[in-house]
PAZAPA-4460 file (N, C-alpha, C; in steps of 0.05 Angstrom, whole numbers, plus 32768, in hexadecimal, padded with zeros to 4 digits):
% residues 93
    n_x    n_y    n_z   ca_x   ca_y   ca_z    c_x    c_y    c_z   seq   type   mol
   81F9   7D4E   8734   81E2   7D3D   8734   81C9   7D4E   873B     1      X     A
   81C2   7D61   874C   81B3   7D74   8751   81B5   7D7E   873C     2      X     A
   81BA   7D8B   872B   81B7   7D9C   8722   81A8   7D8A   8707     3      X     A
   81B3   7D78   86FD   81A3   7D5B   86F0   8186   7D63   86F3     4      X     A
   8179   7D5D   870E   8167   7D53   8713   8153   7D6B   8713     5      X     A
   815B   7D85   871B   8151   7D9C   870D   814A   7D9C   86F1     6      X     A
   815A   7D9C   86E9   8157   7D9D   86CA   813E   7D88   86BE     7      X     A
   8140   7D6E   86D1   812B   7D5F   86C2   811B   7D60   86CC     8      X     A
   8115   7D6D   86E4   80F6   7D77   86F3   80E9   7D8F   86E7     9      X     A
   80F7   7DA2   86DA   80F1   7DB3   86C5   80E2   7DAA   86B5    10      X     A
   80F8   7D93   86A8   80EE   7D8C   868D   80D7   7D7D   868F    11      X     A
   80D0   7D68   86A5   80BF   7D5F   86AB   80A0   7D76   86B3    12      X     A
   80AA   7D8C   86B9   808E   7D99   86C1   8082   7DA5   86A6    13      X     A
   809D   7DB4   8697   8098   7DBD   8673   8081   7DA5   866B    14      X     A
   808C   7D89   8665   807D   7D75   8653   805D   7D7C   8664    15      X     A
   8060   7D7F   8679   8040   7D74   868C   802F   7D8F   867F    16      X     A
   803C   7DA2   8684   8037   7DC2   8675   802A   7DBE   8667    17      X     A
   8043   7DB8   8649   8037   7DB3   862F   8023   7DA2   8625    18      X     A
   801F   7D86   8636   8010   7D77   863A   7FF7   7D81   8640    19      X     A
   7FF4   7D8D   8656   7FE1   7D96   865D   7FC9   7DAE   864C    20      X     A
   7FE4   7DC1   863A   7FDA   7DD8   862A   7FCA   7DC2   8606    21      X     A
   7FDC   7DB0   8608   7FD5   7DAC   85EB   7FB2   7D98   85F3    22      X     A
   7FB4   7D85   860D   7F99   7D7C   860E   7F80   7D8D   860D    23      X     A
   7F84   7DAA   861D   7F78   7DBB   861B   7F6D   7DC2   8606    24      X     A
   7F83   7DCA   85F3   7F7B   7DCF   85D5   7F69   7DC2   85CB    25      X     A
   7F6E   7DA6   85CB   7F5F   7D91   85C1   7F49   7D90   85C7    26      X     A
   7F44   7D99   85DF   7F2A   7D96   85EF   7F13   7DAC   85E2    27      X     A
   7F27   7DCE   85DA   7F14   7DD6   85CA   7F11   7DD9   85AE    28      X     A
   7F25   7DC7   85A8   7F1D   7DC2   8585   7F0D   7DB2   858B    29      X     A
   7F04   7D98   859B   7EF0   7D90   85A0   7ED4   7D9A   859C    30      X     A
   7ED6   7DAD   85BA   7EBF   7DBB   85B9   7EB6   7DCE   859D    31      X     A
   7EC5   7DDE   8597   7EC5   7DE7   857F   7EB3   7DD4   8567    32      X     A
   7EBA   7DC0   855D   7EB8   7DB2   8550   7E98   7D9F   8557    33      X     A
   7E8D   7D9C   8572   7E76   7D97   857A   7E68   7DB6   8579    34      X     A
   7E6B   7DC2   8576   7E5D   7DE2   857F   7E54   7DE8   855D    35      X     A
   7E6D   7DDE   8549   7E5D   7DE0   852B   7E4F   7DCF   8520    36      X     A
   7E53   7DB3   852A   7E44   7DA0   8527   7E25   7DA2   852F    37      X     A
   7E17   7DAA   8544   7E09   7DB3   8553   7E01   7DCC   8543    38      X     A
   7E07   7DDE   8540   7E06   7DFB   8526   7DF6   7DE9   850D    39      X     A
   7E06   7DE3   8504   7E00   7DD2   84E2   7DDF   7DBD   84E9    40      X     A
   7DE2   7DB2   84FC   7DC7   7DA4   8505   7DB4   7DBA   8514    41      X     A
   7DB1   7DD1   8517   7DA1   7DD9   8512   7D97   7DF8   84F8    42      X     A
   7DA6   7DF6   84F5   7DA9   7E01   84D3   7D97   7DEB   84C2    43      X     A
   7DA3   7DCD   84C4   7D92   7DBD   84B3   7D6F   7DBE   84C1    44      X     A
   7D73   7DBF   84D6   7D56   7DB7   84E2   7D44   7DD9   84E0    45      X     A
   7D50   7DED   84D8   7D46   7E08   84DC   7D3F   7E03   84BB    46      X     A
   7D4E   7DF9   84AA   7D47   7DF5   848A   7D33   7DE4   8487    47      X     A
   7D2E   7DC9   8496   7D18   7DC0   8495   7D05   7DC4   849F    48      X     A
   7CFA   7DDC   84B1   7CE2   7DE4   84B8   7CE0   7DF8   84AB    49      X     A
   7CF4   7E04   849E   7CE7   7E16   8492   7CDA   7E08   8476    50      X     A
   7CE8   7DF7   846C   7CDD   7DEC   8458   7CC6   7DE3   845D    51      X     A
   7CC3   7DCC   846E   7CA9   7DC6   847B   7C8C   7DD8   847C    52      X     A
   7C8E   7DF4   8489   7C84   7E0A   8487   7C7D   7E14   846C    53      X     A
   7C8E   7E14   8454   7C87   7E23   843C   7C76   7E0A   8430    54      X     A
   7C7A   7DF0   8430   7C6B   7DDE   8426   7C4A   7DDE   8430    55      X     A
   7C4D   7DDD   844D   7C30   7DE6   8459   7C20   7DFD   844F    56      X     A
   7C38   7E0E   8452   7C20   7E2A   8440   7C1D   7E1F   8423    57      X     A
   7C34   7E1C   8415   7C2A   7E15   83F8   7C0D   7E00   83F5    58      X     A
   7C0C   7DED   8407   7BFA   7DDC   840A   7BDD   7DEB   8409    59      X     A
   7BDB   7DFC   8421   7BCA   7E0E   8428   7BBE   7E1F   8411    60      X     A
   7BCB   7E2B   8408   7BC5   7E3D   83EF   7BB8   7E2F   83DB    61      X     A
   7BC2   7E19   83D2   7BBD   7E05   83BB   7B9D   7DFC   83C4    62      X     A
   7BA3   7DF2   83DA   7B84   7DE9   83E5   7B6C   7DF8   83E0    63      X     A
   7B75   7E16   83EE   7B65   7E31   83E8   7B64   7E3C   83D2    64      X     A
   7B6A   7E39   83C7   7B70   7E37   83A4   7B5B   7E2D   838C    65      X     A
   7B57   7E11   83A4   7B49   7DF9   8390   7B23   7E06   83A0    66      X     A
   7B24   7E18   83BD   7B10   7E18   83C9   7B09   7E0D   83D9    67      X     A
   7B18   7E03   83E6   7B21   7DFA   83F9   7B20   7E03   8410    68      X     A
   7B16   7DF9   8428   7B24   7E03   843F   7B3B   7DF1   844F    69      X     A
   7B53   7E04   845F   7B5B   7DEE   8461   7B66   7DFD   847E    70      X     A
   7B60   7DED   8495   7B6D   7DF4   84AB   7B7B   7DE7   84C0    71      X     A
   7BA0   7DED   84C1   7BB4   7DDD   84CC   7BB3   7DF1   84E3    72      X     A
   7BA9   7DF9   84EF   7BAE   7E03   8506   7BAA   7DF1   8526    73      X     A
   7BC4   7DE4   8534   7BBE   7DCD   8541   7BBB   7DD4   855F    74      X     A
   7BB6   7DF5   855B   7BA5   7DFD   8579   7B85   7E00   8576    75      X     A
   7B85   7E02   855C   7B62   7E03   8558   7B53   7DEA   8565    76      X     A
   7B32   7DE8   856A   7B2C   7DDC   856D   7B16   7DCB   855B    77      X     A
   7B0D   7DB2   855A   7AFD   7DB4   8544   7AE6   7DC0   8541    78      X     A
   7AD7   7DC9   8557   7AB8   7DDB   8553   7ACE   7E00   8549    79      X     A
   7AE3   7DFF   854B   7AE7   7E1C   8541   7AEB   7E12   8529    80      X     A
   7AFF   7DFA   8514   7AFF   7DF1   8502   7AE1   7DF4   84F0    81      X     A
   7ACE   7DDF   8501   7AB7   7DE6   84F3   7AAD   7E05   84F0    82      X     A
   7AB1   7E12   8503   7AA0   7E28   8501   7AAA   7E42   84E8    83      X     A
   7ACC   7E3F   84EC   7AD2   7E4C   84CD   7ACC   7E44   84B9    84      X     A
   7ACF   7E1F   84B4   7ABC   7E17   849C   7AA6   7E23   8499    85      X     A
   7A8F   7E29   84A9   7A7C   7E30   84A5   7A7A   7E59   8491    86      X     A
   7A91   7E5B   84A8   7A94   7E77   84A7   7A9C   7E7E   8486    87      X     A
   7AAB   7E6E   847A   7AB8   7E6C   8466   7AA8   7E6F   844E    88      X     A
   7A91   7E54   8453   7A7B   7E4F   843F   7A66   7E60   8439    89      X     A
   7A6C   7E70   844C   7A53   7E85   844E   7A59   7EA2   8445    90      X     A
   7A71   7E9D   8449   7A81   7EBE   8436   7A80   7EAE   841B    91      X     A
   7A85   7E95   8415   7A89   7E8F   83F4   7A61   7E98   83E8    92      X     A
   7A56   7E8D   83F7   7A3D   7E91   83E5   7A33   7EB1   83E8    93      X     A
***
């Protein structure tokens, strides 16, 4: 009978073991699996500013193109805004 009860206290600590090793696992296929998810969302969001960005310049150019001035700069102020307009008009003539 001892020797029974060995055997199933073994076996009982193996399952808790294995138990224990395979939640683990799970835990970082988990993580794994949030870590590329998280990757891919900013891959998409690094593709849309950059896109964002080439549209702005394309915009830009087109504008300056037509003679245009055109200024997205959203640290400028508007008397510096005006004052390159000015600056602008006065190299054109």
């Amino acid at each position: 009978m001892k020797h029974y009860m060995k055997v199933m206290k073994k076996e009982n600590m193996r399952r808790k073991t294995k138990r224990k090793q395979s939640q683990e696992q799970n835990q970082i296929i988990e993580e794994k699996k949030l870590e590329k998810e998280d990757e891919e969302v900013k891959e998409e969001q690094n593709q849309e500013d950059i896109d964002n960005e080439s549209e702005e310049i394309l915009f830009t150019i087109r504008r300056r193109q037509k003679g245009k001035l055109v200024v997205d700069d959203d640290d400028e102020t508007e008397e510096e805004i005006a004052s390159d307009s000015e600056e602008d008009a006065e190299e054109e003539i």
